[in-house]
PASEBA-1860 file (N, C-alpha, C; in nm, 3 decimals):
! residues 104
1> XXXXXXXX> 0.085/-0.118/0.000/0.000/0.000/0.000/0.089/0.124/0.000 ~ 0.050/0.188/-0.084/0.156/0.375/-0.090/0.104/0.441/0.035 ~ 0.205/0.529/0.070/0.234/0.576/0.181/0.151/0.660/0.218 ~ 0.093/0.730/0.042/-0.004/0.844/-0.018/-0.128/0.781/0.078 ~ -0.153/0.670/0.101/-0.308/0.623/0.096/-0.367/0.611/0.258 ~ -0.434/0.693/0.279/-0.512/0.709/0.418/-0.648/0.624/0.382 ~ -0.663/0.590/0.520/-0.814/0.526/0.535/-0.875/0.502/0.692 ~ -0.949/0.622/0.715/-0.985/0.629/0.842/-1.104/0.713/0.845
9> XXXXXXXX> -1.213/0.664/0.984/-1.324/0.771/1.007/-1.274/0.883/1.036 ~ -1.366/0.944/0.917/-1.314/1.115/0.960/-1.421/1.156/1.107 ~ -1.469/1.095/1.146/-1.551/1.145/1.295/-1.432/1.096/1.398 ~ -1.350/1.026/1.384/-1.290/0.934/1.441/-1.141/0.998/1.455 ~ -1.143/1.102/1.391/-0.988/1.108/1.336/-0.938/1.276/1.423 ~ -1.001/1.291/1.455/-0.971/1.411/1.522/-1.079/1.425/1.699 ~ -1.031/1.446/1.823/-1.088/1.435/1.965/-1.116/1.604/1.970 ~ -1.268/1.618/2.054/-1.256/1.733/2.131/-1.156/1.758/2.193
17> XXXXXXXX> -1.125/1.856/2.247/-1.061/1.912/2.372/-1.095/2.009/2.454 ~ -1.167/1.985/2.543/-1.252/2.119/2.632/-1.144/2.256/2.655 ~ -1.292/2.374/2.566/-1.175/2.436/2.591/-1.096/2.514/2.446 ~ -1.100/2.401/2.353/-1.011/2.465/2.249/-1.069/2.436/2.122 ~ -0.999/2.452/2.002/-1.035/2.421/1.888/-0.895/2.375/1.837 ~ -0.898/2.235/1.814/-0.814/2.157/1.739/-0.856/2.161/1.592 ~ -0.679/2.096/1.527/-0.674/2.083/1.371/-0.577/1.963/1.338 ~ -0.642/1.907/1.230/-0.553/1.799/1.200/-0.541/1.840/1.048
25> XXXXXXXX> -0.422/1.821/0.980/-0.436/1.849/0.793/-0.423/1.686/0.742 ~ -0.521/1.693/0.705/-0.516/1.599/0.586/-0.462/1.582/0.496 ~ -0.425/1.689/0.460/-0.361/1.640/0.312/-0.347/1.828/0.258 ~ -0.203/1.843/0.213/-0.111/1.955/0.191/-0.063/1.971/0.061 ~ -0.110/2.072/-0.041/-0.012/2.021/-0.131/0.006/2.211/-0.187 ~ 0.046/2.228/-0.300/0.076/2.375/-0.370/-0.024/2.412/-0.421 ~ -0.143/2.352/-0.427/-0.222/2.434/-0.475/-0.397/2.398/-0.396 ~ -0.366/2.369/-0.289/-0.438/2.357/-0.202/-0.431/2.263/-0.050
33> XXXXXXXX> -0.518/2.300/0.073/-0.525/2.178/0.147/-0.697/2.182/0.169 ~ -0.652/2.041/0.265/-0.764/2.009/0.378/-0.747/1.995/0.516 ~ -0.791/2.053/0.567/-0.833/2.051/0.702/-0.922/1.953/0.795 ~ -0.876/1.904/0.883/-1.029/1.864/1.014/-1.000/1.993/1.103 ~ -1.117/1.947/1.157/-1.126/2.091/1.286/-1.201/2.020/1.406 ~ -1.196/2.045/1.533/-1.289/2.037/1.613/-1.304/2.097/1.674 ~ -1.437/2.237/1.752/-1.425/2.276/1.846/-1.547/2.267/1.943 ~ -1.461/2.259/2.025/-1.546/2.269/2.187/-1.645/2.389/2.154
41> XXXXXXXX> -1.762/2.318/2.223/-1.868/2.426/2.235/-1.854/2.549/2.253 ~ -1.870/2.664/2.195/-1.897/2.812/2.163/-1.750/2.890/2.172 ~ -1.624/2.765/2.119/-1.522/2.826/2.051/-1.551/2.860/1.924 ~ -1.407/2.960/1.884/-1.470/3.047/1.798/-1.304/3.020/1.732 ~ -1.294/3.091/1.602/-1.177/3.172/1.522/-1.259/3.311/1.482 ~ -1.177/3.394/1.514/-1.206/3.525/1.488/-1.213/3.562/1.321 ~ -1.285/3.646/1.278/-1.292/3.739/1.162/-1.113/3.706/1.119 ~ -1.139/3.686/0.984/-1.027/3.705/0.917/-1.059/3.703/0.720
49> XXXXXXXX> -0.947/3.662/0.689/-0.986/3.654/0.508/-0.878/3.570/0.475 ~ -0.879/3.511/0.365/-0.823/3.429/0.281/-0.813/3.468/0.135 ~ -0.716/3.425/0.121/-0.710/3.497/-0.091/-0.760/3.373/-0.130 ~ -0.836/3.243/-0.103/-0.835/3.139/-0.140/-1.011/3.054/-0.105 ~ -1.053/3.044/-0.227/-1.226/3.003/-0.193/-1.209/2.872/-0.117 ~ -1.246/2.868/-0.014/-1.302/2.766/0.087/-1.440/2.736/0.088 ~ -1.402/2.576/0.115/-1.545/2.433/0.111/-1.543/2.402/0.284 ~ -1.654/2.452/0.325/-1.638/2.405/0.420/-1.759/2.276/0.457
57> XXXXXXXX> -1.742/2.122/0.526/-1.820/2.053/0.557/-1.857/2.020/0.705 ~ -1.971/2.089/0.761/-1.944/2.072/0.900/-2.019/1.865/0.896 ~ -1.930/1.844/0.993/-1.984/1.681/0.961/-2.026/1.660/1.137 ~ -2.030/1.719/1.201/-2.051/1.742/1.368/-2.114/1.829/1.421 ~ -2.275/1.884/1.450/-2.278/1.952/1.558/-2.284/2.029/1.515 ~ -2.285/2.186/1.490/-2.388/2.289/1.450/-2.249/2.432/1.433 ~ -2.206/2.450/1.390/-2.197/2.567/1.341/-2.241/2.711/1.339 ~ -2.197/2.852/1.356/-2.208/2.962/1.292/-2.116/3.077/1.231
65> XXXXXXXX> -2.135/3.037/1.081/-2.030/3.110/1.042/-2.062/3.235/0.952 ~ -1.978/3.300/0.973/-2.060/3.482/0.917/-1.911/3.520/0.838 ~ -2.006/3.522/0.729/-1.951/3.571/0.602/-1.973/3.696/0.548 ~ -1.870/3.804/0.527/-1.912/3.936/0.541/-1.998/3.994/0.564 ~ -1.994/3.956/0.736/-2.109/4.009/0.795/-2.254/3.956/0.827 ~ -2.274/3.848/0.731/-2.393/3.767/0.736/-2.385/3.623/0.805 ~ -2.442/3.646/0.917/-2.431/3.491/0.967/-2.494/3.360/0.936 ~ -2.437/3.194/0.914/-2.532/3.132/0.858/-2.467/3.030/0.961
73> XXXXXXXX> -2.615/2.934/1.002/-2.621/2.873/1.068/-2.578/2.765/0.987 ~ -2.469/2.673/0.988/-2.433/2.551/0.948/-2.449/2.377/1.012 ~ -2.513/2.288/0.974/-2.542/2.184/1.074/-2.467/2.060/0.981 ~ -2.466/1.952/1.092/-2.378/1.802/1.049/-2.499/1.787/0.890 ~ -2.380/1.799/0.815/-2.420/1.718/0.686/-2.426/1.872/0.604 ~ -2.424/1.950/0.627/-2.430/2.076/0.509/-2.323/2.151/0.515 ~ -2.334/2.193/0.415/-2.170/2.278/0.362/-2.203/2.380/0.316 ~ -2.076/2.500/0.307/-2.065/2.636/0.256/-1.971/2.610/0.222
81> XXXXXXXX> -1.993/2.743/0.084/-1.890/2.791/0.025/-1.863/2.916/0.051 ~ -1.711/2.947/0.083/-1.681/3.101/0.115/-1.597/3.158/-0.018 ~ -1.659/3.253/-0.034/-1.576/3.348/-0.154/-1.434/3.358/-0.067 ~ -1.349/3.409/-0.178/-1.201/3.427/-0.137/-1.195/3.637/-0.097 ~ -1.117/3.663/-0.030/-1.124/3.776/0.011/-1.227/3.841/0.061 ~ -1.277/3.749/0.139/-1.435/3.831/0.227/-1.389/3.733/0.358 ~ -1.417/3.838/0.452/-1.394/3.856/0.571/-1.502/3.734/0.656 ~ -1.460/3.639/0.726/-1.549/3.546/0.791/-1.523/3.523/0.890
89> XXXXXXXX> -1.555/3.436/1.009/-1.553/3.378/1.122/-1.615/3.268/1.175 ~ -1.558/3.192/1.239/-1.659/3.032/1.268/-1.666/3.082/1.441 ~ -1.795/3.012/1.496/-1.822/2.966/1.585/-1.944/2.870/1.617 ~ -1.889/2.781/1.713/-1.935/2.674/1.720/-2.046/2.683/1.870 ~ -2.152/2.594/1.762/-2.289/2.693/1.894/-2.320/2.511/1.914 ~ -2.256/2.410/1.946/-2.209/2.290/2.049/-2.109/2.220/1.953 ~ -2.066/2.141/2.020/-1.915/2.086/1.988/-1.979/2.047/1.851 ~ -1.825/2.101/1.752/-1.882/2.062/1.631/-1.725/2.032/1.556
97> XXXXXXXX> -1.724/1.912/1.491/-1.587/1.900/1.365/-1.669/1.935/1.214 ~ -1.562/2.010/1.179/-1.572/2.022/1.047/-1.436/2.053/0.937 ~ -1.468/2.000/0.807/-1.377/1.952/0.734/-1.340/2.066/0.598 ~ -1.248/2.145/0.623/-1.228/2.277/0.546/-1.119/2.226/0.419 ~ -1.210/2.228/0.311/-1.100/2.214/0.189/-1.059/2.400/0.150 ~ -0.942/2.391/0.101/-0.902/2.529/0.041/-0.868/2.543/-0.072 ~ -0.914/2.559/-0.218/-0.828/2.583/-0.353/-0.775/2.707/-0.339 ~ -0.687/2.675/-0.435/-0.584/2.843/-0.463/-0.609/2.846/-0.571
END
């Protein structure tokens, strides 16, 4: 089997941690990654931007993420797309993982 080849639950593959918001990368390359995430209930990442359109899949637990300015409630099994250079923020309204692809 190549070294390339993962095979694991992605619910499985990343633990809460009370308290914080963990990250695991999946997979890295030059013209994009992926992300896991998990955070503890009503952690947050602050407002920021990216030059780069992001997929986000929350696969855990409920989400709210506000995209210039507009907040959208995200739940296990639905996804957003974020434009590149608009200003966003996640917070997590109960423990929630979710799985952030990034193209460049």
């Amino acid at each position: 089997m190549s070294d390339s080849i993962k095979h694991e639950k992605l619910l499985e593959s990343i633990a809460y941690q009370e308290g914080s918001v963990v990250s695991k990368q999946m997979i890295k390359k030059p013209n994009g990654n992926i992300t896991l995430f998990g955070f503890d209930k009503e952690e947050s990442l602050t407002e920021h931007t990216s030059p780069y359109e992001a997929f986000v899949n929350v696969i855990d637990g409920e989400m709210e993420i506000t995209i210039g300015g507009k907040p959208f409630t995200v739940k296990a099994g639905e996804i957003i797309i974020m434009p590149p250079n608009t200003p966003h923020a996640l917070r997590a309204v109960e423990k929630s993982k979710m799985l952030l692809t990034m193209i460049k």
